[in-house]
C-alpha positions in Angstrom: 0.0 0.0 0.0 2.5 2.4 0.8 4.7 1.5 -2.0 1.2 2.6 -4.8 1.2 5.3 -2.5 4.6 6.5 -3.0 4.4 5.9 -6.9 1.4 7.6 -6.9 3.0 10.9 -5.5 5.6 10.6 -7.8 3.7 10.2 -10.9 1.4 12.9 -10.0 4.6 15.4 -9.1 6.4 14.1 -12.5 3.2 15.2 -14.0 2.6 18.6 -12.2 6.5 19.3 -13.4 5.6 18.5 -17.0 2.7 20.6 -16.7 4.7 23.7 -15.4 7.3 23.0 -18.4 4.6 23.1 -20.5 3.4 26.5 -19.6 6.0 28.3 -19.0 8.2 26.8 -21.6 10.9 29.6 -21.8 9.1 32.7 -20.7 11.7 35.9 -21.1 11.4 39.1 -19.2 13.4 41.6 -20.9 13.7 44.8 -19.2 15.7 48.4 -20.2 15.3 51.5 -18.1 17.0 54.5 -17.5 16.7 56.3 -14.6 16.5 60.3 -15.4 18.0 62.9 -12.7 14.8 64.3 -11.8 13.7 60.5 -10.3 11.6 59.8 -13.1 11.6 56.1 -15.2 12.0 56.0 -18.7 12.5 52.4 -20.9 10.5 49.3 -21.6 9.6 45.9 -20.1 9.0 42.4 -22.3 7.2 39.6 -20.8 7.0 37.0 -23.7 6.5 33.2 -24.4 7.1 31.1 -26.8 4.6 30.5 -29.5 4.5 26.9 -30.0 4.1 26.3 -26.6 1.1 28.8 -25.8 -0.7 26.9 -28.6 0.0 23.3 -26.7 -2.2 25.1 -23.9 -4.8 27.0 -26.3 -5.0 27.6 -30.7 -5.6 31.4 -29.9 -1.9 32.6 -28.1 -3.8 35.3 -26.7 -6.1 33.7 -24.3 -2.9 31.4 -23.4 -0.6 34.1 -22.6 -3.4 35.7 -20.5 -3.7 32.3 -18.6 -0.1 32.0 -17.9 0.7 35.6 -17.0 -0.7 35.0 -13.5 2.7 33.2 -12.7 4.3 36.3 -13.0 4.6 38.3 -10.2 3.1 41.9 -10.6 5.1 44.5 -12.6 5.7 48.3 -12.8 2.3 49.8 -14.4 2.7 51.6 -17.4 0.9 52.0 -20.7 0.8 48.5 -21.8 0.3 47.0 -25.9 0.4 43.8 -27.3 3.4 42.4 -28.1 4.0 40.2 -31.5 6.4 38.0 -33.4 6.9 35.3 -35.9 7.9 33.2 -32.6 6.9 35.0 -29.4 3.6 36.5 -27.9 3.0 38.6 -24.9 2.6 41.9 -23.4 5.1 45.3 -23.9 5.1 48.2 -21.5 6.2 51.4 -21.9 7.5 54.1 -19.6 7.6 57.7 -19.8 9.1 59.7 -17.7 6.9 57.8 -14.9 7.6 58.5 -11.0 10.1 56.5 -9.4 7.1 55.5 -6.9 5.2 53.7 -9.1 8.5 50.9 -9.5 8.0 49.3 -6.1 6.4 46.4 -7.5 6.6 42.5 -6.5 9.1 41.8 -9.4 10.9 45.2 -10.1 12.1 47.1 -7.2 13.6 50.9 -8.1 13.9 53.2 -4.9 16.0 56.3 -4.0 17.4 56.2 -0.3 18.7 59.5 0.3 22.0 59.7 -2.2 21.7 56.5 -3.9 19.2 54.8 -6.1 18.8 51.1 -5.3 17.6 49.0 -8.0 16.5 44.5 -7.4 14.7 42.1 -9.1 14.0 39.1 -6.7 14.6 36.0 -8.4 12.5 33.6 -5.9 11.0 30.9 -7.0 8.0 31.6 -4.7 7.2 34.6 -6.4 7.0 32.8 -9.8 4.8 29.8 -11.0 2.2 31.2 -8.5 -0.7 29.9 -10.0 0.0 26.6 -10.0 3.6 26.5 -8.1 1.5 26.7 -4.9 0.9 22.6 -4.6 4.9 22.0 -4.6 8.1 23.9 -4.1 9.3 21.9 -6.7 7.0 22.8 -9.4 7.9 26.5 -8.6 11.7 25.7 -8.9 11.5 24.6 -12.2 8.9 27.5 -13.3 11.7 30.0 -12.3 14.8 27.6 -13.7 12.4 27.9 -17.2 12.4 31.7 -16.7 15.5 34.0 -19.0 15.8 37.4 -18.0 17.5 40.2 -19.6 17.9 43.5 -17.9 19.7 46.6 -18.3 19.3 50.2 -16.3 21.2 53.4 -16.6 21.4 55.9 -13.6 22.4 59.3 -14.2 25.2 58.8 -11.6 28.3 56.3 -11.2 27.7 52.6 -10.3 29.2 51.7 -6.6 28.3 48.2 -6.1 26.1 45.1 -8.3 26.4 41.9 -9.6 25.7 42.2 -13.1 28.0 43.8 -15.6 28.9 47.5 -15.6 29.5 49.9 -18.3 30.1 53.2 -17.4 26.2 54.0 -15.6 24.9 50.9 -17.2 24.3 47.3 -15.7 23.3 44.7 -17.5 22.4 41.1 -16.6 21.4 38.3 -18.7 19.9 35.5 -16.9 19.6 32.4 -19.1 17.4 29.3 -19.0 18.0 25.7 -17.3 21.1 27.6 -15.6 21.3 28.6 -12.2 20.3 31.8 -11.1 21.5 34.3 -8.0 18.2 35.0 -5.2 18.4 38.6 -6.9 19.7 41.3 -9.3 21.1 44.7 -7.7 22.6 47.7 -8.2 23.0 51.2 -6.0 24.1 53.8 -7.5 24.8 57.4 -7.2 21.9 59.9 -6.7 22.5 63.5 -8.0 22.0 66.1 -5.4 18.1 67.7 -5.4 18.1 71.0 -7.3 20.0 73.9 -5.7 16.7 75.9 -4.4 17.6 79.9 -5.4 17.4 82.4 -2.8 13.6 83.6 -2.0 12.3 86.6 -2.9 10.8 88.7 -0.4 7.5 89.7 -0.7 6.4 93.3 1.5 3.0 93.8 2.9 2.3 95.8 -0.7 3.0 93.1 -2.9 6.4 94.4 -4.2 9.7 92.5 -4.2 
């Protein structure tokens, strides 16, 4: 009895794995930002997947992708279009000038603490392959070991410490599938001083400077 038991486990977890292979396949984040002086965003994000294996789940790629997106975790908002290939489907957003508040998301984290900007991108698998990565640690392992990533964000001072790659204000990091992967990507930087504030004028009683 406990030997079917045992097998049983197993064959259900081997197919829970496949399942989360299946729909993830090799989903890609790709992500370029560049952090203006005046602590607004400006760049693109690219969450895509794989064609032929949205249509394993569903014939329209659409309804797939919007199935699977759940299994990532929540990203910057921004004005967000459909995204297109002859191979990949998914979701590109866009950002303008937007308020550094607004990138304190689940996934990308971009804050200023006093003089220095402070960039991460958790790379947990509990954060990933939510949906169904709840039933087994496992299941979310292999979600985020499916997962590529490709990131790269200017600031508009120098680079003091990160583990990705540095060129002059630039890190990048490119995070492949079915490799390992670190718990995060981070980066501090410089922060440029706030805007000297000019002397006030002095207003009399009368209105007159």
């Amino acid at each position: 009895m406990n030997t079917r038991l045992r097998r049983s486990r197993a064959f259900r977890l081997a197919v829970c794995l496949a399942l989360v292979a299946i729909l993830s396949g090799c989903m890609q984040l790709n992500l370029g930002l560049t952090v203006n002086d005046d602590d607004t965003v400006s760049g693109q994000l690219l969450l895509t997947a794989p064609k032929s294996v949205l249509k394993q789940r569903n014939p329209d790629p659409a309804v797939a992708f919007a199935e699977l997106r759940p299994n990532i975790p929540s990203l910057p908002p921004g004005a967000e279009t459909r995204y297109e290939d002859a191979t990949s489907y998914g979701i590109q957003i866009t950002y303008r000038k937007t308020p550094l508040a607004q990138f304190t998301s689940e996934s990308v984290n971009l804050v200023r603490d006093d003089d220095l900007y402070r960039f991460s991108l958790p790379l947990d698998p509990k954060k990933y392959g939510g949906k169904f990565g709840q039933q087994d640690p496992r299941q979310q392992q292999a979600f985020m070991t499916l997962m590529a990533f490709e990131i790269s964000v200017t600031f508009p001072g120098r680079v003091l410490d990160t583990n990705g790659t540095v060129t002059g204000r630039s890190v990048t990091w490119k995070v492949v599938a079915n490799q390992p992967k670190p718990s995060e990507l981070r980066a501090v930087a410089q922060a440029p001083p706030p805007p000297a504030t000019s002397p006030a004028a002095v207003v009399t009683g009368d209105g007159s400077f």
